[in-house]
C-alpha positions, -999 to 999 in steps of 0.1 A, spaced: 13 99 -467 13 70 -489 48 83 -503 62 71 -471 57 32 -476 88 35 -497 110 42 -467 90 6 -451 100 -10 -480 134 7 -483 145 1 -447 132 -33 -448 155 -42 -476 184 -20 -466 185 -40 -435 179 -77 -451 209 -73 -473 232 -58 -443 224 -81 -420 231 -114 -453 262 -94 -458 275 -93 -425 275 -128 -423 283 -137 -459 320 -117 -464 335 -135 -429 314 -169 -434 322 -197 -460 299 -191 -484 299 -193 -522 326 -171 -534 330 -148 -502 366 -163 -496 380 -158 -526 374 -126 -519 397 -95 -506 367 -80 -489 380 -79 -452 384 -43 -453 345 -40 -461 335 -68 -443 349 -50 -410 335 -15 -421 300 -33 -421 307 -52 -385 325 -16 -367 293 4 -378 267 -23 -378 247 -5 -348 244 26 -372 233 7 -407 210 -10 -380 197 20 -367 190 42 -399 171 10 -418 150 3 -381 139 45 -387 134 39 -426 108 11 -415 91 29 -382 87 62 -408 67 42 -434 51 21 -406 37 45 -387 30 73 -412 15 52 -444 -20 41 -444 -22 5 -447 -56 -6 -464 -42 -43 -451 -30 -43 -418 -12 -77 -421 7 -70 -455 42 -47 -436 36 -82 -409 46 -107 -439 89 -86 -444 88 -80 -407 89 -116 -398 111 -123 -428 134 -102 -418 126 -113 -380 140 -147 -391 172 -136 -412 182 -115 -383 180 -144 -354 197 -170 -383 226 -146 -393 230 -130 -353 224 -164 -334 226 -188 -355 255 -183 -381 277 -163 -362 309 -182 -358 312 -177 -318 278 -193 -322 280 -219 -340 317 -230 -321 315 -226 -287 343 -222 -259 346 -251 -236 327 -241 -201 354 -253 -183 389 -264 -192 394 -301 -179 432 -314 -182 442 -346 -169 473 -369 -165 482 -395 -186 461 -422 -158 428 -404 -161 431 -391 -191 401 -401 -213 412 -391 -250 419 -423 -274 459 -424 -276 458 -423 -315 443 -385 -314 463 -360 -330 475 -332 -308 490 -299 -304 520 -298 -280 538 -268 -259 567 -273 -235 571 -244 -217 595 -238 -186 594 -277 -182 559 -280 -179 541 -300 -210 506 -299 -226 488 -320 -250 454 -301 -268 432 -326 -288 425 -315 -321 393 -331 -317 389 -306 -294 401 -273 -305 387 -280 -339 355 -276 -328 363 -248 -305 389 -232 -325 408 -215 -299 411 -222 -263 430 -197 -235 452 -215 -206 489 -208 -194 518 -234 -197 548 -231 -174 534 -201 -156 531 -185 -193 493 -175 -206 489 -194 -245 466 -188 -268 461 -224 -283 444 -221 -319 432 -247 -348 414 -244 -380 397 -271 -398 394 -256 -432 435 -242 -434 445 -282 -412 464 -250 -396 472 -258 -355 489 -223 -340 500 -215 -305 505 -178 -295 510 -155 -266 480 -135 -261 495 -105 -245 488 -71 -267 508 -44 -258 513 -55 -222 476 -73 -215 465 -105 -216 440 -98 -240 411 -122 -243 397 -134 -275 366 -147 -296 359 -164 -327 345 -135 -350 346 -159 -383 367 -161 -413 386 -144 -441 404 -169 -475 394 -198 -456 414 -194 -422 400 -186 -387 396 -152 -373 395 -139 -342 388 -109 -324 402 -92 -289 386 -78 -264 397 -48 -262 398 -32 -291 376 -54 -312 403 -58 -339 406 -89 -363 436 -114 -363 442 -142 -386 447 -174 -370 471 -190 -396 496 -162 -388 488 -143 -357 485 -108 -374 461 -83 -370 443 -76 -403 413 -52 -394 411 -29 -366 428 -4 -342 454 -32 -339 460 -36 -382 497 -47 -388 506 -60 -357 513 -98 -346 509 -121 -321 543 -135 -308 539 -172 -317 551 -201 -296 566 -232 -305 541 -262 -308 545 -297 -320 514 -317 -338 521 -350 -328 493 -381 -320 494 -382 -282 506 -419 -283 541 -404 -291 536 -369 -269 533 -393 -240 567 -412 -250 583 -376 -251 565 -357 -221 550 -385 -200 538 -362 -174 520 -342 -200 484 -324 -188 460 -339 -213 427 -311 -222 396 -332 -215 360 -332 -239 339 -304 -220 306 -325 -209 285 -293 -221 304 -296 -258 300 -336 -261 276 -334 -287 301 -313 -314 328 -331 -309 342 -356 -343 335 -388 -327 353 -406 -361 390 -405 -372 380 -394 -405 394 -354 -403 424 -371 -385 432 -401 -411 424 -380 -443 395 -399 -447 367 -370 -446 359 -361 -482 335 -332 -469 339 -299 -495 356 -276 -462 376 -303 -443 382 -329 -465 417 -346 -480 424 -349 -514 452 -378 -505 469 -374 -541 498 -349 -539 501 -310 -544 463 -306 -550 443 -280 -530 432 -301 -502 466 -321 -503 488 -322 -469 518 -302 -466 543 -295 -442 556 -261 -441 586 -255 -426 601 -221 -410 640 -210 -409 643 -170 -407 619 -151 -433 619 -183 -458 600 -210 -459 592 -242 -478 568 -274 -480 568 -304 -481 547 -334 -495 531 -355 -471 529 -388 -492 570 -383 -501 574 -378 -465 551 -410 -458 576 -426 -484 604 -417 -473 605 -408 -434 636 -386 -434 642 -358 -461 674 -339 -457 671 -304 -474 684 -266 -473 660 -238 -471 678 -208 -487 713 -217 -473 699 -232 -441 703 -276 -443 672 -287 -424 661 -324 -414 624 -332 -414 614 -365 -398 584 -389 -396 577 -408 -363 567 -446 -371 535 -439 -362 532 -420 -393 514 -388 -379 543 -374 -357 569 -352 -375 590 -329 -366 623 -303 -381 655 -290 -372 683 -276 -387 712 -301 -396 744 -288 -380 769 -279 -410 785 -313 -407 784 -336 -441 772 -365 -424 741 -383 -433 712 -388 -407 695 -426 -400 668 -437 -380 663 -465 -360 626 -464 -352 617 -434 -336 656 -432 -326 676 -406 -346 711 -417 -355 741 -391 -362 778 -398 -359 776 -418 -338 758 -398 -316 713 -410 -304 682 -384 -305 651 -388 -300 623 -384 -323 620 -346 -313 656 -342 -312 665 -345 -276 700 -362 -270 703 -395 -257 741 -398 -252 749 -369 -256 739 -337 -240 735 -313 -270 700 -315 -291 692 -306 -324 678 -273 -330 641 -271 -335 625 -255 -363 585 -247 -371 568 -270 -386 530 -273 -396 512 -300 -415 483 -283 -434 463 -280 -464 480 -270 -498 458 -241 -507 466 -225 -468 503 -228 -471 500 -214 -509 476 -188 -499 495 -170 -465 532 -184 -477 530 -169 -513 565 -170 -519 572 -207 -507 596 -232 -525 585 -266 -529 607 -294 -524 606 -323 -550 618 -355 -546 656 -356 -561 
């Protein structure tokens, strides 16, 4: 029976490489995001209980029928692969390694706790306002709540600088949702139900039962709260979750562009991978924008495709936002965070002042360089004229 320590050694390797390779193709790790493996990568995670099962036979078969002359020497790969298994399942699984809060704590603007300079994701819904940390969500990457009696799926990645807000209702449920880990760089998450695969950066299902659909997205404003609170001022605030204090970026660095780490840091020189862009949305076309021209400049009137759009920067320098110009051929001015056109006040986020039409809102997202290039392939970029 000897013959048979080659299924030990067989299953034993067999199931060290799946379970490295489950991790490795939705992980960053070297070269698995330059990858297109998702397809693969979800073949291996839908039918992991069956590679599991048929290496776990391979190694009971030349266990328990091969004659070890040393009892200890099948010990030495079990607890190897003992410790792989409890590293890649528990350890370096994404919904691991970035919790969900415990408990979603939102606050007014008098208790509210978070440092007034903190960048933010916004919604507006049905007149009621929210304001999500990205200190926050970063680490968590998703959180579930409802806004104006609507549910939202509020979503961030720190490797894509990509902040996303979406209805999570699939096909008529409020589905729920977990961090299953990542494919070219960006967040992924997986429902409930039918254990399919959406990317974060654009809402569509990329693996699973569910492949080809999208989540209905919702608009959302990244804005520092200082200037949310001038627009919404009875805004809920989400709270740090006390069992989550310890993950939480306690620095401004990912905020300010200072982090130089290789995943989330800022190259601050322009059109470079880890440059900041803002990508702006009118119809099916799209088009970015550099964030050290916009710095410079604080207003850049453009057209996407035949659309003219405005794209603004709050004095604060964090807080931007787009519309579409109306047709007229009159030039826009700001006074502070006041938006002048004929004649007529705005605010910053396009709300009139003196008059009771606003300016139309269009998506916009401030991200990396590579994200934008990577999910908006087709993409114009604006240059200064």
């Amino acid at each position: 029976m000897q013959h048979m320590k080659k299924y030990f050694w067989l299953g034993c390797l067999g199931l060290l490489l799946f379970e490295i390779a489950n991790v490795y193709f939705i992980m960053p790790m070297p070269g698995s995001q330059q990858m297109n493996s998702i397809d693969a990568a979800y073949v291996l995670y839908k039918w992991r209980w069956v590679f599991r099962g048929v290496f776990v036979l391979l190694i009971l078969a030349g266990l328990f029928k091969s004659a070890w002359k040393r009892k200890w020497i099948p010990v030495i790969p079990l607890l190897l692969l003992g410790a792989v298994i409890y590293m890649t399942n528990f350890k370096m699984a994404a919904d691991a390694m970035f919790l969900q809060p415990k408990q979603l704590i939102l606050a007014n603007a008098s208790d509210n706790k978070i440092d007034s300079n903190r960048l933010i994701i916004g919604i507006e819904i049905n007149g009621e306002a929210k304001a999500y940390p990205i200190q926050l969500i970063g680490y968590h990457h998703h959180v579930q709540d409802s806004v104006g009696g609507k549910p939202v799926l509020v979503t961030y990645c720190t490797v894509c600088r990509t902040g996303r807000v979406f209805d999570p209702v699939v096909e008529g449920k409020h589905e729920q949702f977990r961090l299953v880990g990542m494919d070219h760089f960006n967040a992924m998450l997986e429902d409930e139900t039918t254990k399919s695969w959406w990317r974060q950066v654009t809402g569509d299902a990329i693996a699973g039962k569910q492949k080809g659909k999208k989540l209905n997205e919702l608009l959302s404003t990244q804005t520092s709260l200082a200037t949310w609170l001038k627009l919404y001022p009875n805004t809920k605030i989400m709270q740090p979750d006390p069992a989550s204090a310890s993950h939480y970026d306690t620095a401004f660095k990912y905020e300010s562009g200072t982090n130089k780490s290789k995943l989330t840091g800022t190259d601050t020189a322009s059109w470079k991978t880890k440059s900041w862009v803002v990508g702006v949305k009118t119809g099916n076309e799209t088009k970015m924008y550099d964030w050290n021209q916009l710095k410079a400049k604080r207003l850049i009137a453009d057209n996407i495709g035949t659309t003219p759009i405005l794209l603004v920067l709050a004095e604060d320098h964090q807080s931007f936002f787009a519309f579409e110009r109306p047709e007229y051929n009159h030039a826009f001015f700001l006074k502070g965070d006041t938006l002048v056109y004929r004649n007529h006040l705005y605010s910053i986020n396009g709300k009139g002042i003196d008059t009771v039409s606003s300016l139309k809102r269009l998506r916009a997202y401030q991200e990396f360089f590579h994200s934008w290039k990577t999910f908006q392939p087709s993409a114009g970029m604006y240059k200064l004229k």
